[in-house]
Each structure stands twice: as C-alpha cells, then as structure tokens.
C-alpha positions in Angstrom: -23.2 -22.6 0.5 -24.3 -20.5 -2.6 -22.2 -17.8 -1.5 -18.8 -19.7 -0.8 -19.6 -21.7 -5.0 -20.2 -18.2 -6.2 -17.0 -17.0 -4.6 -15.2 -19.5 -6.1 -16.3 -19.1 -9.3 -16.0 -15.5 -9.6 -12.0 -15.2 -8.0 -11.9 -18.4 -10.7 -13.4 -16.4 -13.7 -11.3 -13.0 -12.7 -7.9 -14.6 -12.9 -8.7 -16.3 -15.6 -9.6 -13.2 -17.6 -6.6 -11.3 -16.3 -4.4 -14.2 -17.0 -5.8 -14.4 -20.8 -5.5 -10.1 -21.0 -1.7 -10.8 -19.7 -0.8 -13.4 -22.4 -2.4 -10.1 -25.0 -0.3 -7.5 -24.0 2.9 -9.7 -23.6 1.9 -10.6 -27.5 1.8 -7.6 -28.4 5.0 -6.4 -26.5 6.7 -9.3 -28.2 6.1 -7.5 -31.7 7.2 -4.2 -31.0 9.6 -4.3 -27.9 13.0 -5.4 -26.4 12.8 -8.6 -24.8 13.8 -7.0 -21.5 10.0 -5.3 -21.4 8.3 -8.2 -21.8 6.6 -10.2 -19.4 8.7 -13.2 -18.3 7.5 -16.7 -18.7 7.9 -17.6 -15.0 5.5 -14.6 -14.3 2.8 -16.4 -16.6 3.6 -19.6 -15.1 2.7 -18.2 -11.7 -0.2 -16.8 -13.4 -1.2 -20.1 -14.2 -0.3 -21.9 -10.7 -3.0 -19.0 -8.8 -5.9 -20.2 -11.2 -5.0 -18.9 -14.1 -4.3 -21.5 -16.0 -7.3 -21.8 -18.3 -6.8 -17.8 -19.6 -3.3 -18.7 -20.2 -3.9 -21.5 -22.1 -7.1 -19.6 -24.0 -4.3 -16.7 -25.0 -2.0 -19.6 -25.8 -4.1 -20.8 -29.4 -6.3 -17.1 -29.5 -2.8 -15.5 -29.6 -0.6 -17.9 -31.1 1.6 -17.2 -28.5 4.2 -19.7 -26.8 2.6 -22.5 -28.5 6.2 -23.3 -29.4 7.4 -23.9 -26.2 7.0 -27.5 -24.9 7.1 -26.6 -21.1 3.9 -24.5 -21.9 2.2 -26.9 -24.0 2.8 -30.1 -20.8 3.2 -27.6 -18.0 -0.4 -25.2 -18.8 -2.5 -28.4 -19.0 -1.3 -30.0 -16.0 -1.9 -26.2 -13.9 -5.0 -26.4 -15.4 -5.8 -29.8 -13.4 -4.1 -28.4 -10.2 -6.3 -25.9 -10.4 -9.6 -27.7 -10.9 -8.6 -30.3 -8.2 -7.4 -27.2 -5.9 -11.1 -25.4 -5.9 -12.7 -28.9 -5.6 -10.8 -29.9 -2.3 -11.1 -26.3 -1.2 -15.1 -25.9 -2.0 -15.5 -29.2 -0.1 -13.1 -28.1 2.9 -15.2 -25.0 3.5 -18.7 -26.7 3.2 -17.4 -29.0 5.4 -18.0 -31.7 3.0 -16.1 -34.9 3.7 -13.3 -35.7 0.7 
C-alpha cells in the first residue's frame, strides 16, 4: 500500500516541478523572444490537466506570469481540484478501497 501512496506522490511531485520549471522558461522566453518560440498556453493547460496543475499555478504568482489571463486564474484552480480528486479515486481504485 506504501508503495502504490509513494508512487503517487512522487509522479504527483515530478510534474508538478516540471510544470512550475515550464511556466520559468516560457517567462523568460516571453522577455526576449518571438511569440512563435514560446510555449503555447494550451501546452500549459495540458500541463496542468496530467497533474500539473499546482506547479503551474506556483509559477503563475512566483513568475508573475499569466496572472492576467482570466481562463488561467478559473481554469488552474479548478485542474488543481481534478487533479486532487483524480489521485484520490485512483489511490482508492488500486487499494481496492471502496469509494
């Protein structure tokens, strides 16, 4: 059971962190490149649907970056509760927990 929790948690925590390490380099692309280099919004929305959503959200405010953008300010959040409710359903479908 530990092992299926730590799993979780570590695939969790490793998106997360790539996810908050995207939203930094597209920051920084946004000062100094064409808007044709940078990384699209519906690639950091996806990031944010597979579990991301907390990193993106963390770059959001440590970045100050799409914090203008209303569809990332409603839309992050609610990922971020997908998410949470996703690895709750799927921690108790695997340990064979009933819902």
């Amino acid at each position: 059971m530990n092992d299926i929790r730590s799993l979780l948690i570590a695939v969790f925590l490793l998106v997360n962190v790539l996810a908050f390490l995207i939203m930094l380099a597209d920051k920084h692309r946004s000062k100094r490149t064409k808007k044709n280099e940078r990384i699209s919004e519906g690639t950091l929305f996806f990031l944010a649907a597979a579990f991301g959503s907390l990193g993106v959200y963390a770059g959001m405010f440590a970045f100050r970056h799409k914090t203008r953008k209303w569809y990332f300010l409603v839309g992050i959040p609610l990922l971020f509760l997908q998410n949470i409710a996703t690895l709750f359903l799927a921690y108790r479908f695997i340990s064979g927990s009933a819902v």
